[in-house]
C-alpha positions in Angstrom: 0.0 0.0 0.0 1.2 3.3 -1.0 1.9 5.7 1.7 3.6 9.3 3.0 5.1 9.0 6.1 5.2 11.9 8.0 8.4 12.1 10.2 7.5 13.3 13.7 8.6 16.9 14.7 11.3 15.5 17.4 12.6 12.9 14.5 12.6 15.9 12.0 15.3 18.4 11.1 15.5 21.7 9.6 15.1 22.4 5.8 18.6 22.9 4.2 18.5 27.0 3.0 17.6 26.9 -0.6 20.4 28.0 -2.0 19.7 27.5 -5.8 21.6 29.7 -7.8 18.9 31.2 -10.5 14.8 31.0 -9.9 12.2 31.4 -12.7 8.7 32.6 -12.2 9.7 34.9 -8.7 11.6 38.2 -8.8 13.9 36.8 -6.1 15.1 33.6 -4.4 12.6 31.7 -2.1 13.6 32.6 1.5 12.6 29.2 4.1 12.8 31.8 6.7 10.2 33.9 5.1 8.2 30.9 4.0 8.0 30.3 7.9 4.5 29.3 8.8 3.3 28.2 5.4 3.6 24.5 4.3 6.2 24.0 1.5 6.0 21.8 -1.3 9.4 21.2 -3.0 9.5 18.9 -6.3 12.8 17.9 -7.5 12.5 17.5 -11.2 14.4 17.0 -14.6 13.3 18.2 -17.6 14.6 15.0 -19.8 12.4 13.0 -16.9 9.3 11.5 -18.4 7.8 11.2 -15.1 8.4 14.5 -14.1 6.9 16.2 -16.8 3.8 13.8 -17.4 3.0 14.0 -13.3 5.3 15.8 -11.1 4.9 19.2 -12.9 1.3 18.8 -13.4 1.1 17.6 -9.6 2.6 20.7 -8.6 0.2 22.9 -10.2 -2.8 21.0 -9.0 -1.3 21.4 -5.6 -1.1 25.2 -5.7 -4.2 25.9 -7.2 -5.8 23.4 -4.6 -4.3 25.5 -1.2 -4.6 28.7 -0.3 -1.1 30.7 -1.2 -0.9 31.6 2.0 -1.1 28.3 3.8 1.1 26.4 0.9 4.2 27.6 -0.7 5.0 25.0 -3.7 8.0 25.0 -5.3 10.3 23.4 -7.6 13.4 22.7 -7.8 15.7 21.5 -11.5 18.5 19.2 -10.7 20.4 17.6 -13.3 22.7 14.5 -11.5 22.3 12.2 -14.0 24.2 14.5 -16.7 27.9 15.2 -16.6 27.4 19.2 -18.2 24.1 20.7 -16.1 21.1 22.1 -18.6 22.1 25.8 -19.0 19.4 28.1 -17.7 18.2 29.3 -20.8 16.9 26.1 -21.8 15.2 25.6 -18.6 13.9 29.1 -19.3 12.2 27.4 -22.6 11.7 24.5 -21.1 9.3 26.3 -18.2 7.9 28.6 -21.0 6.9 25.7 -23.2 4.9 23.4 -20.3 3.3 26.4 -18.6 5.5 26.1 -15.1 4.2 28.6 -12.8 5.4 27.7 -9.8 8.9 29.2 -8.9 11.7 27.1 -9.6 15.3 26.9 -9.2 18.1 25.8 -10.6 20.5 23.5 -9.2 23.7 25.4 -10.2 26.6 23.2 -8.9 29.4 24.9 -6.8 32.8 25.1 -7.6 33.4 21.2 -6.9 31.2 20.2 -9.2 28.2 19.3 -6.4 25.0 20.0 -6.5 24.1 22.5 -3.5 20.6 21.4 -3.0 20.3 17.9 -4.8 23.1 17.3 -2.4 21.9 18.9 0.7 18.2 17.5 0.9 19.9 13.9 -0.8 17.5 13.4 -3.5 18.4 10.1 -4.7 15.9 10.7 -8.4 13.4 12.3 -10.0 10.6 12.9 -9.5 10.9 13.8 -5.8 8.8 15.6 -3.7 9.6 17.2 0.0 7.2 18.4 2.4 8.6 20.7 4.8 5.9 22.1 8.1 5.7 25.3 8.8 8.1 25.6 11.7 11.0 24.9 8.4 11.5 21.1 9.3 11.2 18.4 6.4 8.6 16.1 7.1 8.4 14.0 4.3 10.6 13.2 1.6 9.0 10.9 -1.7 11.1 9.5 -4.5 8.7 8.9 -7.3 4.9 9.5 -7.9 2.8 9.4 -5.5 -1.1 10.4 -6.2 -2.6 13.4 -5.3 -4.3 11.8 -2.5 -2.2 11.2 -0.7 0.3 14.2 -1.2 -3.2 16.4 -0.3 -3.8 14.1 2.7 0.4 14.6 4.0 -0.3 18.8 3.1 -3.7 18.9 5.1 -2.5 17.3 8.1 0.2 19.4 8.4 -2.0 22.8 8.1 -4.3 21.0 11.0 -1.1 19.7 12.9 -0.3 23.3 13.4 -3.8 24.4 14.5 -3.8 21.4 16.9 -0.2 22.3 18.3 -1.4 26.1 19.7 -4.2 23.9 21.4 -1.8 21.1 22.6 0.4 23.9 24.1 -2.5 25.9 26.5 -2.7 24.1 29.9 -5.9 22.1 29.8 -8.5 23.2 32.4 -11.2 20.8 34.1 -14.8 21.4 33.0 -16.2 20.8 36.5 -14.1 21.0 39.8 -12.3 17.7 41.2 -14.4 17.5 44.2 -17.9 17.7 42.1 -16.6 14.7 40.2 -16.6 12.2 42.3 -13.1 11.4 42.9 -11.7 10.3 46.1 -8.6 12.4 46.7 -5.5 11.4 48.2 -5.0 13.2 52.0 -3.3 16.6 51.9 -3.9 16.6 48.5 -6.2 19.8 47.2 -6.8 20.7 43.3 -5.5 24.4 42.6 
């Protein structure tokens, strides 16, 4: 059965910075610290990928037009680790033009060593992948492949309530009727506050 397991926040750690190089379709680079309280949606994608353009893309779209922008940030994010010379920007540029990509994207430019800074940092092992990171900034999910909308609306959802639920977690829960009215036989010297 096909599944998206959300990592608990304690098991969870912090969304590497995106640190792509170039980004399409914003007038600046995506800031995780500014995306702060908004769920992020980050597909990994190639544009000689198959499954990437047929679903992933598509996907992506159909996530952002089914959330409120400002409870669902999606992203997307070019990485190219299965070619030895990158796709220069300009073709991605086409590329994004030609399929109708709205969604802001980034491009994997690799570093001086010849790494790629963000394929490397969140360890995307293929494409497609997707990444679902809450809105405290820690990844909660991380998807090699397809999975179906579902499911990736199901992971997104529970993470917008998960929040909501937190700030009620957090108060200090209060009793409806006093101890002594209930019916409970206290221990001696012991009195409720």
């Amino acid at each position: 059965m096909e599944r998206i397991w959300l990592h608990d926040t304690l098991e969870a750690h912090p969304a590497p910075a995106l640190a792509g190089s170039l980004w399409f379709n914003t007038e600046r680079a995506p800031s995780l610290d500014e995306l702060r309280g908004k769920v992020v949606v980050l597909v990994a994608f190639q544009m000689v990928c198959p499954g990437c353009v047929l679903h992933a893309l598509p996907q992506a779209a159909r996530i952002r037009a089914s959330f409120e922008s400002e409870h669902v940030e999606v992203l997307g994010l070019h990485v190219a680790f299965d070619h030895d010379d990158p796709v220069k920007p300009r073709v991605l540029d086409q590329f994004l033009t030609e399929y109708g990509v709205e969604i802001p994207v980034g491009f994997d430019d690799p570093d001086f060593d010849g790494q790629l800074r963000l394929t490397d940092a969140y360890g995307f092992a293929g494409t497609p992948s997707l990444v679902l990171i809450d809105r405290e900034g820690l990844v909660r999910a991380h998807v090699f492949g397809r999975p179906s909308d579902l499911l990736v609306g199901a992971a997104i959802g529970s993470l917008l309530v998960e929040e909501r639920m937190r700030s009620v977690a957090r108060t200090r829960p209060r009793l409806l009727r006093s101890v002594s009215n209930a019916g409970l036989e206290l221990p001696e010297g012991w009195a409720p506050r």
